[in-house]
C-alpha positions as CSV (number, residue, x, y, z in Angstrom):
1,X,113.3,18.8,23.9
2,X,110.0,20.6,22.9
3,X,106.8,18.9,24.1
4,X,105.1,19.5,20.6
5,X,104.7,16.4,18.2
6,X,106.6,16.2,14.9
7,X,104.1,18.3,12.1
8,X,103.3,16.4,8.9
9,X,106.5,18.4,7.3
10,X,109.2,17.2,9.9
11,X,107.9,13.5,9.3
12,X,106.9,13.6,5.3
13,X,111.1,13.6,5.3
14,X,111.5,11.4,7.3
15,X,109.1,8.8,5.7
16,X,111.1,10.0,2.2
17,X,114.5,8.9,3.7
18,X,113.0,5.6,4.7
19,X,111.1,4.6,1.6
20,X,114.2,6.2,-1.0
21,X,117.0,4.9,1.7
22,X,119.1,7.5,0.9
23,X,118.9,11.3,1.4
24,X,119.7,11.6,-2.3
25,X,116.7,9.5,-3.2
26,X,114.0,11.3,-0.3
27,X,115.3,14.9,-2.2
28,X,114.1,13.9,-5.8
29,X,111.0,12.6,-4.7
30,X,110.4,15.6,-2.7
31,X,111.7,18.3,-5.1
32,X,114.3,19.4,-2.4
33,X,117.7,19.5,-2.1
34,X,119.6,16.9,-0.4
35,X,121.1,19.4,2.0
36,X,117.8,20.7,2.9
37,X,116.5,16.7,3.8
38,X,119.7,16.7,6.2
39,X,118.6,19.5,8.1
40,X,115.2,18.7,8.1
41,X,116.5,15.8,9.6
42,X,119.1,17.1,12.1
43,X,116.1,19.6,13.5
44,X,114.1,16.6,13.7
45,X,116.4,14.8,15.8
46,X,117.5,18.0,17.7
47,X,114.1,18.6,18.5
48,X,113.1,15.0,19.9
49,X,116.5,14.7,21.4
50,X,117.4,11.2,19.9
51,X,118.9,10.3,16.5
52,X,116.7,8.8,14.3
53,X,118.7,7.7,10.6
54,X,122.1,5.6,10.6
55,X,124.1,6.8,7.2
56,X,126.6,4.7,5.8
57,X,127.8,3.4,2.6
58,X,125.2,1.5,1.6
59,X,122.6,4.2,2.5
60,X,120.3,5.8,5.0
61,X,118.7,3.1,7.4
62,X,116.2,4.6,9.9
63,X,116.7,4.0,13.9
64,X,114.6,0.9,15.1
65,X,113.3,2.9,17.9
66,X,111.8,5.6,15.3
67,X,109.8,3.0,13.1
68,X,107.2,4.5,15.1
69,X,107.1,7.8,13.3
70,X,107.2,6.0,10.1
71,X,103.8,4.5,11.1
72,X,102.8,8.0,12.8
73,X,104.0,9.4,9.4
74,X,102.1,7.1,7.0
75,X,98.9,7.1,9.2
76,X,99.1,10.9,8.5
77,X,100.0,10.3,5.2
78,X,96.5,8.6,4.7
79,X,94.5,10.9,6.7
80,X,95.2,13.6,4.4
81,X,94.7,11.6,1.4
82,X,91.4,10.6,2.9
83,X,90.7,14.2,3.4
84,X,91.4,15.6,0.1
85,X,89.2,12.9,-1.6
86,X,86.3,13.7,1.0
87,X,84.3,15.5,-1.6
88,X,84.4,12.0,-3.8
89,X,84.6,9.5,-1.4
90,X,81.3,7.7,-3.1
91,X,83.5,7.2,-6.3
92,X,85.3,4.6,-4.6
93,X,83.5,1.4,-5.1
94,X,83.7,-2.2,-6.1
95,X,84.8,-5.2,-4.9
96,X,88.5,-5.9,-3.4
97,X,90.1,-9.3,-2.7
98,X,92.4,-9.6,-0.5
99,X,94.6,-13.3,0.5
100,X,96.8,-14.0,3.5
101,X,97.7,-16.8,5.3
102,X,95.6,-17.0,8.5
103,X,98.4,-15.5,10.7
104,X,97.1,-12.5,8.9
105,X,93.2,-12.6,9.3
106,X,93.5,-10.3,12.6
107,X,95.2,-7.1,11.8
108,X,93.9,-7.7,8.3
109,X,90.2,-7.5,9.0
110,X,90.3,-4.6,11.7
111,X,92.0,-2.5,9.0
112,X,90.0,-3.7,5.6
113,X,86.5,-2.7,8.7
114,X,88.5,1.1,8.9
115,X,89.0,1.5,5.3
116,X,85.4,0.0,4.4
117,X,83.6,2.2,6.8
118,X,85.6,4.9,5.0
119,X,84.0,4.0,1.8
120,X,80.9,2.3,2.3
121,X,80.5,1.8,-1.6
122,X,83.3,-0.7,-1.2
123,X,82.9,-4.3,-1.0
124,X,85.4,-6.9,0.8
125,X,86.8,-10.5,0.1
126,X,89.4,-12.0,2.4
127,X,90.7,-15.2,1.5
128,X,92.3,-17.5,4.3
129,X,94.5,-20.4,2.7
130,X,97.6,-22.2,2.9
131,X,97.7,-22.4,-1.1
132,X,99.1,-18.8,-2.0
133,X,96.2,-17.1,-4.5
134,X,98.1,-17.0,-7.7
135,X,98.0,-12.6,-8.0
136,X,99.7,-13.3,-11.8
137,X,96.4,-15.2,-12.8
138,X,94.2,-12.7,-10.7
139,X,93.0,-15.0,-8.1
140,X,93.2,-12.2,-6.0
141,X,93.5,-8.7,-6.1
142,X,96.2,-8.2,-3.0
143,X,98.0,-10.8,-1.1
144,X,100.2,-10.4,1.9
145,X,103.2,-12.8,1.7
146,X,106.1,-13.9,3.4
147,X,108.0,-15.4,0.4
148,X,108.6,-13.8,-2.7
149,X,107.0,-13.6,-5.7
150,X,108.9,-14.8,-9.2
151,X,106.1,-13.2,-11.3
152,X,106.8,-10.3,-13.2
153,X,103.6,-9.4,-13.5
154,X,103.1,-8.9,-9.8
155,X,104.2,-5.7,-7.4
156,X,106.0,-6.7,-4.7
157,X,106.7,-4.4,-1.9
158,X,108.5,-5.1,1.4
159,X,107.0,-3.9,4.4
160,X,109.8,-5.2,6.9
161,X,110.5,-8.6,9.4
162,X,108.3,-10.2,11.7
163,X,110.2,-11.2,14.7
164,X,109.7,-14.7,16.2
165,X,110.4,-16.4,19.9
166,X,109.8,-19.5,21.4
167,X,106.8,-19.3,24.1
168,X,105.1,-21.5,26.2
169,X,101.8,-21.2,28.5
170,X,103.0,-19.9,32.2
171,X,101.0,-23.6,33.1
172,X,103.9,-25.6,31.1
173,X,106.5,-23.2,32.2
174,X,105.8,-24.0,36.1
175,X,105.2,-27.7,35.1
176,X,108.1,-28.2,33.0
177,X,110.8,-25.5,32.1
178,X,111.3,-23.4,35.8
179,X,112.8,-20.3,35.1
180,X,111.9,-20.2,31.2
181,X,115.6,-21.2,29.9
182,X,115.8,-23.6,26.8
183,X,119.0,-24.7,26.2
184,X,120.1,-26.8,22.6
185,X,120.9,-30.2,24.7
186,X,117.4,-30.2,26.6
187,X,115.3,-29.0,23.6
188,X,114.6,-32.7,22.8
189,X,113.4,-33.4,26.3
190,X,110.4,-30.6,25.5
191,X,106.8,-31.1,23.8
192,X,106.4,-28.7,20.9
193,X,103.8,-27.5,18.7
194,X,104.5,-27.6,14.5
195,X,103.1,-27.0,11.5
196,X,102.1,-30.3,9.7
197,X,105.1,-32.1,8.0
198,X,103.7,-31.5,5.1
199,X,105.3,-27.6,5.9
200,X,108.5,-28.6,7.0
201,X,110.6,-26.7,4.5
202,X,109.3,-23.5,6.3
203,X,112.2,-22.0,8.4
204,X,110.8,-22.2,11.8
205,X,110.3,-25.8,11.1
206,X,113.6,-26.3,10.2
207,X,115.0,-24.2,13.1
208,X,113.1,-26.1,15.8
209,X,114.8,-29.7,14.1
210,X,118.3,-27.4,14.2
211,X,117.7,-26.5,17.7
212,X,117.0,-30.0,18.7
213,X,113.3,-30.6,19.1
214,X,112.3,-34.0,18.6
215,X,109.0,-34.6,20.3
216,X,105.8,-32.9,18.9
217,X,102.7,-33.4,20.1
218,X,100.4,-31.5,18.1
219,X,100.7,-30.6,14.1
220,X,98.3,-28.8,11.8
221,X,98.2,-27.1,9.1
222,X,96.1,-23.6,11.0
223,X,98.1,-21.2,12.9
224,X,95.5,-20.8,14.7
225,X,95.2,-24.1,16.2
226,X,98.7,-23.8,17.0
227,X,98.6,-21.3,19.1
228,X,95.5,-22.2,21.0
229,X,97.5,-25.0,21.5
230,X,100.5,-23.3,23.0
231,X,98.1,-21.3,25.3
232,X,96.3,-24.4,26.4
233,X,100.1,-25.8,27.2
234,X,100.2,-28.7,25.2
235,X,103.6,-27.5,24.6
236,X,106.7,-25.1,23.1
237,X,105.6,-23.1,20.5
238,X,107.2,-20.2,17.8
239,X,104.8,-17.3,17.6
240,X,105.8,-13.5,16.6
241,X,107.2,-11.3,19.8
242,X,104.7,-9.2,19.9
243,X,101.4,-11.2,19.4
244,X,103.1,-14.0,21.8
245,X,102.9,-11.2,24.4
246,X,99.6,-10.3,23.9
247,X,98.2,-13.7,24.7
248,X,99.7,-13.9,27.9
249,X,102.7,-16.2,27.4
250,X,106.0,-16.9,28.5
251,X,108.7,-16.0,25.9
252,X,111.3,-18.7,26.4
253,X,114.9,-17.7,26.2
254,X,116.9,-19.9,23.4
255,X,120.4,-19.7,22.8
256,X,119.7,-19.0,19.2
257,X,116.7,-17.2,17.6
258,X,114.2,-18.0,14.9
259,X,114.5,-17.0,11.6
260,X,112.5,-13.4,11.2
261,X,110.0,-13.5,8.8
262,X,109.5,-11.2,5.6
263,X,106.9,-9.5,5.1
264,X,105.3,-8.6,1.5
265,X,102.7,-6.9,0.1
266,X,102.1,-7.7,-3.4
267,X,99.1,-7.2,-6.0
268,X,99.2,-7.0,-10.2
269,X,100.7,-4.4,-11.9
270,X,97.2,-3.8,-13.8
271,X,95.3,-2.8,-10.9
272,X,97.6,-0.7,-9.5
273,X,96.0,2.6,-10.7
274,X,92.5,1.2,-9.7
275,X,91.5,3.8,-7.1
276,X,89.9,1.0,-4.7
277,X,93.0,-1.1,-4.9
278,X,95.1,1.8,-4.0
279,X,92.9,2.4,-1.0
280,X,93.2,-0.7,0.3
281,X,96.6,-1.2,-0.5
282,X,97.6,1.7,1.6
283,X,95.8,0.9,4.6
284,X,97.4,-2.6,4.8
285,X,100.9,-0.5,4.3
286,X,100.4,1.2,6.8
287,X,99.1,-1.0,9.3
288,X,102.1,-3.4,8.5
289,X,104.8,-1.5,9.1
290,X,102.8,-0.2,12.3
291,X,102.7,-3.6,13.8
292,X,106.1,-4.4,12.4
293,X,107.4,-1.3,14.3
């Protein structure tokens, strides 16, 4: 294995085969031939010593351990773009409105503070709500999503799943759950953290009742005050893998798993070619997937 990291070249294929999802597809959109994407690829893959596309009938999937490059390959992807519109970086200006749910707000505002110190001409409205901005109606210009959109009139593109665990505070785990094992027949035994009922069509809601959980002893409508409430150990809570781990929690093993979430972004088709919207738009792409990966 060299020690060199993938060029632009090696991973501007790649990132073909995994938005096309077929070699066939990552060829016509790069003017090459299919054959030449396959040994792209196989160098690739020869040259970081693992394999990193699955083929089969239905397609070309990437390896889960090389979502990484993807993200590599579309923060490269944005670099350059930011490069060659150095020279008229002041043309991009107005006002862009962005709406997530709050579970968003985080990763959202540190990448909308990157792009926006990019292009200080551009202004920024992020919108925190539980009532989906109606894009259709342009309430706002981009929202990120995890249900689908049944307007035609919106773009809708999927950036991948959000995997989800049960965790608890280490406090509640000493207190009440040694050894961090929930099984089905004692989930009802346990204090849990929900959204308000109000939200109980959502599929972690639906999965905790599955799984058995009876008791809860906090419900809101915020994420946020969920969580704080899972770190102050009030009780069992679902959280994503990753940002569960960052707060310092104990991931509780289940003997099933909540439902990953979907993740979308979506924004109207007429603003599509609006250089600030594609700015923006691309930045929340990429940081996504990266978090995704």
């Amino acid at each position: 294995m060299h020690a060199n990291p993938p060029i632009w070249d090696d991973l501007r294929v790649l990132l073909a085969v995994h938005r096309g999802k077929s070699f066939l597809a990552a060829g016509k959109a790069l003017g090459i031939a299919t054959s030449t994407v396959a040994r792209r690829l196989q160098a690739l893959e020869r040259a970081l010593g693992r394999p990193l596309v699955q083929r089969g009938s239905t397609g070309a999937t990437i390896e889960a351990d090389a979502l990484s490059l993807i993200a590599l390959g579309e923060h490269m992807e944005l670099e350059l773009e930011a490069s060659r519109r150095a020279p008229d970086i002041k043309r991009i200006s107005g006002t862009v409105r962005v709406s997530a749910s709050e579970g968003f707000m985080r990763p959202l505002t540190r990448v909308l503070a990157r792009v926006q110190y990019e292009h200080p001409a551009l202004a920024l409205e992020i919108s925190s709500e539980s009532r989906l901005a109606d894009l259709a109606r342009r309430e706002a210009d981009i929202g990120v999503r995890i249900a689908r959109t049944t307007s035609a009139a919106v773009i809708e593109k999927f950036m991948g799943q959000a995997r989800l665990a049960v965790f608890a505070a280490r406090s509640y785990v000493e207190r009440r759950l040694p050894g961090a094992q929930l099984p089905r027949d004692l989930a009802g035994q346990h204090d849990w953290i929900a959204f308000d009922r109000t939200l109980d069509g959502l599929p972690t809601q639906q999965w905790m009742r599955a799984y058995g959980a009876t008791r809860f002893v906090l419900r809101s409508t915020s994420p946020t005050a969920l969580e704080e409430a899972v770190v102050a150990g009030m009780g069992l809570g679902i959280l994503g893998e990753a940002h569960g781990a960052t707060l310092g929690l104990v991931r509780i093993e289940t003997e099933a798993m909540p439902p990953p979430v979907d993740v979308f972004v979506a924004f109207h088709r007429e603003v599509k070619n609006m250089p600030r919207i594609r700015v923006v738009v691309r930045a929340i792409e990429a940081e996504i997937r990266r978090a995704l990966a």
